[in-house]
MARMIPA-834524 format. One record per atom (N, C-alpha, C): residue in one letter; x, y, z. Coordinates in steps of 0.02 Angstrom, whole numbers, plus 50000, padded with zeros to 5 digits. Each point is the difference from the previous one (the first is absolute). Layout:
<rs>
AXYZ;...
</rs>
This chain:
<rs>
X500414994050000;X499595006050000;X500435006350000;X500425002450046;X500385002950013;X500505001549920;X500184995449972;X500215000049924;X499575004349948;X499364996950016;X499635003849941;X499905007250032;X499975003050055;X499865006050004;X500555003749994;X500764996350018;X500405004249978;X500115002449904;X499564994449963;X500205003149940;X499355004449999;X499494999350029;X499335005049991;X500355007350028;X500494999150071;X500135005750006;X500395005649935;X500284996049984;X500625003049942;X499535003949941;X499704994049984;X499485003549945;X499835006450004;X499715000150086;X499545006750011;X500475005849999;X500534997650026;X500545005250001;X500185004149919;X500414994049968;X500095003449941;X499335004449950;X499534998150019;X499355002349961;X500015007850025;X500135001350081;X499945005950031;X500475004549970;X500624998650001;X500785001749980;X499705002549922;X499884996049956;X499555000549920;X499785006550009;X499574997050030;X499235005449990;X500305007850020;X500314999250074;X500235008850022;X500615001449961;X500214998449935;X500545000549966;X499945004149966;X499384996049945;X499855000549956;X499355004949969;X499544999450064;X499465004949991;X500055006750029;X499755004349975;X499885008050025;X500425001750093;X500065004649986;X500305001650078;X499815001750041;X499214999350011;X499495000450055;X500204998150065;X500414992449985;X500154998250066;X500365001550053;X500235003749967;X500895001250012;X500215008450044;X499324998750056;X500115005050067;X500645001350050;X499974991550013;X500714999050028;X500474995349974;X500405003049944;X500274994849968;X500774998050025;X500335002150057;X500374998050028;X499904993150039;X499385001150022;X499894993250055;X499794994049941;X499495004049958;X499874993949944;X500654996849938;X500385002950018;X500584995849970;X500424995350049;X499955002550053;X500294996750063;X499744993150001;X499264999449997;X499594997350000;X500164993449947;X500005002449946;X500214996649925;X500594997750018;X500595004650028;X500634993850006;X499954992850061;X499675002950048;X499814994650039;X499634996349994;X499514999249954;X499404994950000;X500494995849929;X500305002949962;X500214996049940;X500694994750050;X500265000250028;X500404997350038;X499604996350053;X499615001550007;X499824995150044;X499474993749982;X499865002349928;X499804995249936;X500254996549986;X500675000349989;X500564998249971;X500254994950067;X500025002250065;X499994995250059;X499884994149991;X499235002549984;X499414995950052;X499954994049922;X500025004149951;X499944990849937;X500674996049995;X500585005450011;X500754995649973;X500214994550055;X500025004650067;X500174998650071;X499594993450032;X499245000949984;X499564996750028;X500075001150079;X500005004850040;X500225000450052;X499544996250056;X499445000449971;X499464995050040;X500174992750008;X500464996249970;X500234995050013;X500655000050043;X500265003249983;X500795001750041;X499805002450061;X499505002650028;X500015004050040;X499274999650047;X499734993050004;X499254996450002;X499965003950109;X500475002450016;X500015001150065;X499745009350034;X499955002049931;X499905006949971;X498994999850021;X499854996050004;X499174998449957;X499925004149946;X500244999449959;X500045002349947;X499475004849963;X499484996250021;X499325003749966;X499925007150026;X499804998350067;X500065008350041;X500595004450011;X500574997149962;X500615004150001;X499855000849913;X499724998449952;X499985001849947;X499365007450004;X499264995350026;X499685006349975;X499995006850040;X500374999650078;X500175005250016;X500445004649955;X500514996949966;X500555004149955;X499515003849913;X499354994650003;X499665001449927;X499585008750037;X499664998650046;X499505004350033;X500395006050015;X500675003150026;X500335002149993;X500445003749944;X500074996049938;X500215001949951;X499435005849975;X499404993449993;X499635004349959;X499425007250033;X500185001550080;X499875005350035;X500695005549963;X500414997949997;X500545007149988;X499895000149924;X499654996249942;X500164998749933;X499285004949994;X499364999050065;X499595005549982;X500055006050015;X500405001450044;X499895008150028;X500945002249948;X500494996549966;X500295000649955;X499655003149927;X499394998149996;X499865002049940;X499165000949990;X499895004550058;X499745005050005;X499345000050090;X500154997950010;X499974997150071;X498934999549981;X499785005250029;X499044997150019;X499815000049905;X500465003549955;X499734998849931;X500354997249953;X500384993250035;X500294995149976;X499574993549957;X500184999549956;X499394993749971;X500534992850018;X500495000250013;X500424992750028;X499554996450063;X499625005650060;X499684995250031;X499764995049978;X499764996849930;X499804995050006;X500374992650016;X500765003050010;X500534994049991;X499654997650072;X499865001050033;X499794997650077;X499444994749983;X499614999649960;X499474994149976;X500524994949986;X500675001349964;X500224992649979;X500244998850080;X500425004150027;X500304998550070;X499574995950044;X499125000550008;X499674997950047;X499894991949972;X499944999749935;X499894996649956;X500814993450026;X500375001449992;X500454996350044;X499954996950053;X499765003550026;X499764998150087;X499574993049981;X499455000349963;X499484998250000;X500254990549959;X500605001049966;X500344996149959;X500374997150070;X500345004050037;X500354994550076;X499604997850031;X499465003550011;X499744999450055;X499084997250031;X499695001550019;X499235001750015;X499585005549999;X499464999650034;X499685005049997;X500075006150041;X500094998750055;X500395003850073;X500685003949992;X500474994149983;X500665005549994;X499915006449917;X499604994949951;X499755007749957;X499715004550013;X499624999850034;X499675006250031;X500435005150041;X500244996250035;X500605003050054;X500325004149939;X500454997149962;X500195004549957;X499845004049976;X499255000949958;X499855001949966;X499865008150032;X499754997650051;X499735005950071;X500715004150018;X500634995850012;X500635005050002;X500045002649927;X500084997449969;X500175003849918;X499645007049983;X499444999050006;X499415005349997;X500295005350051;X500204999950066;X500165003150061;X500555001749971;X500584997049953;X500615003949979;X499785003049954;X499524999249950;X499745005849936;X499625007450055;X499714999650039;X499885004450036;X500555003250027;X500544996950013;X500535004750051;X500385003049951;X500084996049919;X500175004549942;X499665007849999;X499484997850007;X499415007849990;X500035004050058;X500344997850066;X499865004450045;X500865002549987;X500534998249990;X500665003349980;X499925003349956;X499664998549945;X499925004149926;X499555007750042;X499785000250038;X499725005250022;X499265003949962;X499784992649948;X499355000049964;X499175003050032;X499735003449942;X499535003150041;X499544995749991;X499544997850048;X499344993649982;X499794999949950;X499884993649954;X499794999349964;X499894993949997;X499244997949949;X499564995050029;X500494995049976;X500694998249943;X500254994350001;X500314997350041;X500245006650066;X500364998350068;X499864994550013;X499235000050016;X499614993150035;X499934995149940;X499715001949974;X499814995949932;X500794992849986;X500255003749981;X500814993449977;X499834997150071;X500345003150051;X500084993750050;X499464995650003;X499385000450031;X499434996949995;X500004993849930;X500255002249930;X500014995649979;X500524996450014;X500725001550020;X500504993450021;X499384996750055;X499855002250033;X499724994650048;X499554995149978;X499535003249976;X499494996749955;X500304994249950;X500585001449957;X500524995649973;X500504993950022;X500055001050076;X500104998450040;X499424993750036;X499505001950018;X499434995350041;X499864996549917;X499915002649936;X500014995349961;X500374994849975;X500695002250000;X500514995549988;X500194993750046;X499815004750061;X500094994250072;X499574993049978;X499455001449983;X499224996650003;X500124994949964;X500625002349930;X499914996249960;X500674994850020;X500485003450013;X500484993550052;X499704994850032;X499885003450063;X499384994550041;X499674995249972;X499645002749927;X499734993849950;X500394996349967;X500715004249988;X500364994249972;X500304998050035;X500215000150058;X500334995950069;X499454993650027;X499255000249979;X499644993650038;X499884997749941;X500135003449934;X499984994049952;X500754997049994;X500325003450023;X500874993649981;X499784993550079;X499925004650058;X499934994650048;X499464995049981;X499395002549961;X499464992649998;X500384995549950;X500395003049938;X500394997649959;X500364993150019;X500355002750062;X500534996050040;X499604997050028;X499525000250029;X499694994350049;X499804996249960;X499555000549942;X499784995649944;X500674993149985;X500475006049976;X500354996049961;X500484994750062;X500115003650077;X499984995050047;X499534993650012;X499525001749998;X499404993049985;X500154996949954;X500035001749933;X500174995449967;X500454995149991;X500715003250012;X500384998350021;X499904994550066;X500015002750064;X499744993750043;X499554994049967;X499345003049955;X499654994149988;X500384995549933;X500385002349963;X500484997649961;X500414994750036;X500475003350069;X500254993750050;X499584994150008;X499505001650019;X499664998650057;X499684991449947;X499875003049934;X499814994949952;X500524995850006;X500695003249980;X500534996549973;X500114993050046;X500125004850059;X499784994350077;X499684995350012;X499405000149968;X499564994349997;X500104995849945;X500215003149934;X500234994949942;X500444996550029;X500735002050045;X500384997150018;X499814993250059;X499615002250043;X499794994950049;X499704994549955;X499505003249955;X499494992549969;X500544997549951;X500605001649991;X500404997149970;X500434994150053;X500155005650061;X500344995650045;X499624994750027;X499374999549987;X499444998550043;X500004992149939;X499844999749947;X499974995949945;X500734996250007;X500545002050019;X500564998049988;X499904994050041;X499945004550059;X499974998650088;X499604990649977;X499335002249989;X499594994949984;X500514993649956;X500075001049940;X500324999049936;X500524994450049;X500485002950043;X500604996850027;X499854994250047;X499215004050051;X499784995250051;X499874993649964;X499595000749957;X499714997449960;X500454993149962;X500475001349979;X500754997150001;X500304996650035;X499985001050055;X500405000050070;X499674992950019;X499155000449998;X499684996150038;X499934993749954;X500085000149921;X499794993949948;X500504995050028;X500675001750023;X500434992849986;X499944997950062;X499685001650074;X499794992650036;X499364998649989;X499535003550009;X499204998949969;X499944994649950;X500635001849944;X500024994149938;X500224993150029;X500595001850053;X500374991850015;X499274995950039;X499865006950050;X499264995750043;X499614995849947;X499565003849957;X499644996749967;X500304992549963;X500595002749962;X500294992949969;X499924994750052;X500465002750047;X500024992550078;X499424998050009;X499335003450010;X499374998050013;X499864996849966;X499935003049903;X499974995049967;X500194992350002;X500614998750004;X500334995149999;X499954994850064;X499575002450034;X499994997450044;X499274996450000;X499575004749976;X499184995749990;X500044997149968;X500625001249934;X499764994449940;X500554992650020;X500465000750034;X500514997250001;X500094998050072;X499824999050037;X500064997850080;X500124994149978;X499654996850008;X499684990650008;X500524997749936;X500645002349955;X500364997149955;X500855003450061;X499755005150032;X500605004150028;X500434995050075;X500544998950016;X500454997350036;X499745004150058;X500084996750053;X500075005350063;X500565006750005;X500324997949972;X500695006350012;X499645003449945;X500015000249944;X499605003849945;X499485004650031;X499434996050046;X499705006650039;X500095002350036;X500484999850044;X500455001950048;X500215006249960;X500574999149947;X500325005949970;X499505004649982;X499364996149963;X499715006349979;X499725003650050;X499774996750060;X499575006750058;X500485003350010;X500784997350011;X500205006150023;X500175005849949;X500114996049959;X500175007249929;X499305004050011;X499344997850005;X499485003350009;X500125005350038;X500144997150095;X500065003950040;X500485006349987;X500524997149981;X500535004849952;X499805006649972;X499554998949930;X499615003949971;X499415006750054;X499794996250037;X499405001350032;X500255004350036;X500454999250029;X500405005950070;X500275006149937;X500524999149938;X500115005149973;X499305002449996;X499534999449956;X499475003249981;X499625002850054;X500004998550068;X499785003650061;X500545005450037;X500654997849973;X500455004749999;X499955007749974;X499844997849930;X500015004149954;X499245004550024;X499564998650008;X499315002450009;X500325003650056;X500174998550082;X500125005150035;X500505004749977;X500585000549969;X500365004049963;X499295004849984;X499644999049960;X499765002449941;X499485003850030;X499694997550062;X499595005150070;X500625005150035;X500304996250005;X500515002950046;X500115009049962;X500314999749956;X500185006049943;X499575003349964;X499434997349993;X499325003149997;X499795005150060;X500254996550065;X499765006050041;X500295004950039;X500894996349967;X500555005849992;X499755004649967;X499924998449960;X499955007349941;X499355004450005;X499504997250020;X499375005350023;X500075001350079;X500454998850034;X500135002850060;X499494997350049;X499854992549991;X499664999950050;X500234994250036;X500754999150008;X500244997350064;X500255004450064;X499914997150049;X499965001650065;X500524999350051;X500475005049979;X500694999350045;X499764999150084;X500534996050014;X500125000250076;X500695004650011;X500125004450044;X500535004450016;X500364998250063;X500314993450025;X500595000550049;X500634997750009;X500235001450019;X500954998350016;X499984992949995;X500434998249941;X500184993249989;X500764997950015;X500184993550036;X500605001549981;X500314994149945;X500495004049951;X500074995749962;X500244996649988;X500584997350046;X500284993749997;X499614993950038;X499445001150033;X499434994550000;X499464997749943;X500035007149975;X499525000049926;X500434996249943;X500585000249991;X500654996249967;X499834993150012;X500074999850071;X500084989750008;X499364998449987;X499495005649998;X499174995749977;X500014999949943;X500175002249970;X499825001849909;X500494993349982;X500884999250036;X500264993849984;X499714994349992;X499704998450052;X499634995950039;X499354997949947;X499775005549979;X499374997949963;X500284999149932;X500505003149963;X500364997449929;X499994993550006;X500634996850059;X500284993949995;X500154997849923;X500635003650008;X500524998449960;X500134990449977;X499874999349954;X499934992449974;X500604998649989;X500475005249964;X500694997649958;X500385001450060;X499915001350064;X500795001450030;X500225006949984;X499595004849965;X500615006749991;X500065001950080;X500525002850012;X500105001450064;X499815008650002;X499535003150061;X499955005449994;X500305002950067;X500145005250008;X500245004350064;X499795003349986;X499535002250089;X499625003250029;X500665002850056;X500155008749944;X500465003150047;X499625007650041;X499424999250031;X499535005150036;X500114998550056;X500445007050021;X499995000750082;X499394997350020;X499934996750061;X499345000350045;X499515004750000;X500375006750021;X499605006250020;X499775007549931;X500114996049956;X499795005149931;X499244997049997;X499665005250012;X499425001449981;X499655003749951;X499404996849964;X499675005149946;X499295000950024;X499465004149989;X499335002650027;X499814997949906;X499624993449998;X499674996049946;X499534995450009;X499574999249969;X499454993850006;X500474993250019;X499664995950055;X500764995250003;X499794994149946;X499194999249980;X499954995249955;X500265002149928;X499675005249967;X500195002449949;X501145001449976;X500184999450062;X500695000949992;X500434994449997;X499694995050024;X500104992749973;X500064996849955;X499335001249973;X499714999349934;X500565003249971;X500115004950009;X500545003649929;X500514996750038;X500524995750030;X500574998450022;X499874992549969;X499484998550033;X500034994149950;X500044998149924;X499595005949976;X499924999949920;X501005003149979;X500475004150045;X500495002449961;X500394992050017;X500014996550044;X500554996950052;X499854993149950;X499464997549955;X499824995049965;X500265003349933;X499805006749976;X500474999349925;X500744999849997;X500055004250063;X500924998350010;X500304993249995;X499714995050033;X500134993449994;X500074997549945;X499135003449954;X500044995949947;X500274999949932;X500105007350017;X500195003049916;X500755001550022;X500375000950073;X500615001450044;X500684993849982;X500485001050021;X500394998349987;X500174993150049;X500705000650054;X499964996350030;X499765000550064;X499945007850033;X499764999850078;X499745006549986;X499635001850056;X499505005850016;X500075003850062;X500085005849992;X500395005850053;X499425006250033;X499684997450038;X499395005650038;X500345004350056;X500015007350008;X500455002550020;X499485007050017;X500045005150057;X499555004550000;X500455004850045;X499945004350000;X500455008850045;X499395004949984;X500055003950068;X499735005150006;X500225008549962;X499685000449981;X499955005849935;X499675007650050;X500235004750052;X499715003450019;X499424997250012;X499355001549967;X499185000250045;X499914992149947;X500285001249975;X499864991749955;X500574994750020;X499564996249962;X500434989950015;X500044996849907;X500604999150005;X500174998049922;X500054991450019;X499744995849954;X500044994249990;X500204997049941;X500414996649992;X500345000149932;X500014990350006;X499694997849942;X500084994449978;X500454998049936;X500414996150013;X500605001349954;X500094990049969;X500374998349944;X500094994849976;X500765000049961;X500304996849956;X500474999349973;X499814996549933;X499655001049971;X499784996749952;X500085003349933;X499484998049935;X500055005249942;X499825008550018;X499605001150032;X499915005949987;X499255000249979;X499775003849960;X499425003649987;X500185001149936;X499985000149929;X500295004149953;X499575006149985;X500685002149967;X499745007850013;X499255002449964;X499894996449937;X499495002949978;X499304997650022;X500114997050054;X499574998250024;X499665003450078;X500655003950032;X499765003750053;X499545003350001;X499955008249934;X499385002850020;X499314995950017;X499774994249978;X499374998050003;X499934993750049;X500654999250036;X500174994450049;X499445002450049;X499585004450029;X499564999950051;X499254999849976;X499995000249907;X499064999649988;X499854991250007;X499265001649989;X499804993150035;X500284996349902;X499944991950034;X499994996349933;X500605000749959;X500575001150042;X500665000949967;X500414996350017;X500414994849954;X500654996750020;X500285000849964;X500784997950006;X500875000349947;X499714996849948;X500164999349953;X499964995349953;X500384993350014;X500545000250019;X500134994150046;X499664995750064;X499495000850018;X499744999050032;X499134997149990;X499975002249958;X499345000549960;X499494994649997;X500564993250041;X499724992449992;X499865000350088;X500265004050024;X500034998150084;X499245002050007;X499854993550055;X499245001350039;X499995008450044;X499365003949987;X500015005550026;X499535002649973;X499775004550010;X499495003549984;X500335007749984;X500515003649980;X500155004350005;X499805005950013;X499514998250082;X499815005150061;X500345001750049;X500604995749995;X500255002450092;X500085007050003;X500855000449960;X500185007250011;X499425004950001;X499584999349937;X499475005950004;X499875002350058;X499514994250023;X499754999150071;X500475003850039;X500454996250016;X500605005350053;X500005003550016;X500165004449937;X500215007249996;X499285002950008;X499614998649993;X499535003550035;X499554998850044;X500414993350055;X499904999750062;X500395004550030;X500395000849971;X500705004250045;X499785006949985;X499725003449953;X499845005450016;X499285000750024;X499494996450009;X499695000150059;X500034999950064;X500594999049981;X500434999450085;X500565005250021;X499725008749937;X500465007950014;X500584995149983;X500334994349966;X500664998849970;X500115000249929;X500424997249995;X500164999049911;X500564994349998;X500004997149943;X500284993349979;X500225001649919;X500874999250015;X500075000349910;X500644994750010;X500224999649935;X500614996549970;X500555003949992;X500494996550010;X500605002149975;X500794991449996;X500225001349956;X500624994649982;X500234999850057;X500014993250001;X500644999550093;X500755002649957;X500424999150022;X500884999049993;X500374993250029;X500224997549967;X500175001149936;X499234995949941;X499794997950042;X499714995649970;X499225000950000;X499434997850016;X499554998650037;X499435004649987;X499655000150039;X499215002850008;X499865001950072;X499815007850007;X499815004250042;X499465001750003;X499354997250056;X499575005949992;X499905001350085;X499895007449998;X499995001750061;X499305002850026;X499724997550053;X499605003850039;X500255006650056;X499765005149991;X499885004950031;X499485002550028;X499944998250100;X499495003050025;X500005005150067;X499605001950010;X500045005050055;X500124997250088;X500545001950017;X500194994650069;X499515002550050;X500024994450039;X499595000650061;X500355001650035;X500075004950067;X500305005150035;X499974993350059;
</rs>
């Protein structure tokens, strides 16, 4: 804004400079001050477009340090050239007219009301005898003024309805996008469960099959193997279903933290305890006694058990549980020696329904981590990954200690 009025100012200038040049010498009462006038306003034209001083100088407020210097100019540019029977007063319409371009309706008026008050103090120095344009000009700056204001104001609540509109839209633009995205995540979600659940559902049915049609030809050990492959099947697929409640009511927030001081090298030997390690990896449980965290004690299990079983399984040769106090927090770090994680696989290592590609045959439902990590931040923590050294797989819990 400030740009365009400095070239509006210039214009007006040189037109003035023109006009008292070039036309008759009427004006030209006091032509000492009105040249004064002319060298200073052309320089300060020359300022205000080359300089841009309104940018350089944003600490100035620029506006009211500009139209004080315009209102000013053009008080000495009228009583310069011919003070109460000057026809330049009208430069004060573009001046208010500025105002009305920064500003509202209020600070134009304000102006408009001083401007008029400096065309009057022109006429009371000029030592003019009354005459009805005395009143007349000012009255119209004002009048020019409450109109110009009026029309700011109208264009100030049409840019703000502008902006609020185009804020709505905007939000309701998100707000769509959001929901395309969920019924996408939502279809996936389905799509994967959906997946997840065919290959024991399928073994069940086959075994059942084979079993109504085929009993009375089948060995005893033959049905032996198959109930238990049944049972087999039957526990993943009830596995998988609580996973699949479980993270369902992660994500709509309607599980129900418990909040007290756990300590976690008891929570360690339970979560051990309930893995039971089949192959022998050997794990150490290196948690002081007295490190405490303020966490659901079931829900923190659950996630010790779900990290302390992939370490084993996807882990190397032994497993390293280890926890220190962090100021107002308790860091828990589950650690392995194994492959690793590869890399292009980290970012999406915590959505549901995700495994390595190496892995891809292992029984699982690829819910734990999900789950986890947002047990753990139901629980004011957080749970991420990082590469052990030299070797291995890191993921650490971080929670708020119990005092």
């Amino acid at each position: 804004m400030e740009r365009s009025l400095s070239y509006i100012r210039a214009l007006v200038i040189i037109t003035n400079v023109t006009t008292f040049l070039l036309l008759p010498r009427a004006d030209r009462t006091r032509p000492a001050i009105a040249f004064t006038v002319i060298v200073i306003a052309l320089l300060y034209a020359v300022w205000s477009v080359f300089e841009r001083p309104y940018e350089r100088y944003p600490l100035l407020h620029f506006g009211w340090f500009t139209l004080a210097v315009d209102a000013g100019l053009i008080s000495l540019w009228v009583y310069g050239t011919g003070g109460w029977q000057s026809e330049y007063w009208v430069i004060y319409f573009i001046s208010v007219i500025s105002v009305a371009m920064r500003w509202d309706l209020r600070p134009t008026i304000l102006a408009a009301t001083a401007e008029a008050g400096l065309l009057l103090g022109v006429y009371a120095v000029d030592r003019a005898r009354f005459a009805l344009g005395m009143v007349v000009r000012p009255s119209y700056i004002v009048i020019c003024g409450i109109a110009a204001g009026l029309l700011a104001r109208q264009e100030r609540i049409h840019r703000e309805e502008s902006a609020v509109m185009t804020r709505i839209a905007f939000d309701h633009a998100e707000k769509l996008e959001r929901e395309r995205e969920l019924s996408e995540m939502k279809s996936q979600f389905v799509s994967n469960a959906a997946h997840e659940l065919r290959t024991p559902l399928t073994s069940l049915a086959g075994l059942a099959q084979l079993l109504a049609r085929r009993k009375g030809n089948m060995t005893p050990v033959d049905v032996e193997r198959a109930l238990e492959s049944m049972d087999r099947q039957g526990a993943r697929a009830s596995k998988l279903i609580n996973d699949l409640l479980d993270f369902s009511r992660l994500e709509v927030g309607a599980t129900v933290f418990e909040r007290r001081p756990v300590p976690l090298r008891a929570a360690v030997d339970s979560a051990i305890e309930t893995v039971g390690i089949a192959d022998g990896t050997p794990i150490d449980n290196e948690i002081p006694p007295d490190v405490r965290a303020t966490a659901d004690p079931a829900r923190l299990e659950e996630v010790l058990v779900n990290l302390i079983a992939n370490a084993s399984k996807y882990g190397g040769s032994r497993v390293d549980v280890r926890a220190e106090r962090l100021g107002d927090g308790v860091r828990l770090i589950v650690a392995d020696d194994g492959e690793g994680v590869p890399e292009e696989f980290v970012p999406v290592l915590f959505e549901p329904f995700t495994r390595a590609d190496g892995h891809r045959d292992t029984i699982g439902s690829g819910l734990g981590l999900a789950i986890s990590r947002r047990s753990v931040e139901g629980m004011a923590g957080t749970l991420r990954y990082e590469p052990n050294e030299p070797n291995g797989a890191r993921f650490i819990v971080e929670l708020p200690a119990a005092d």
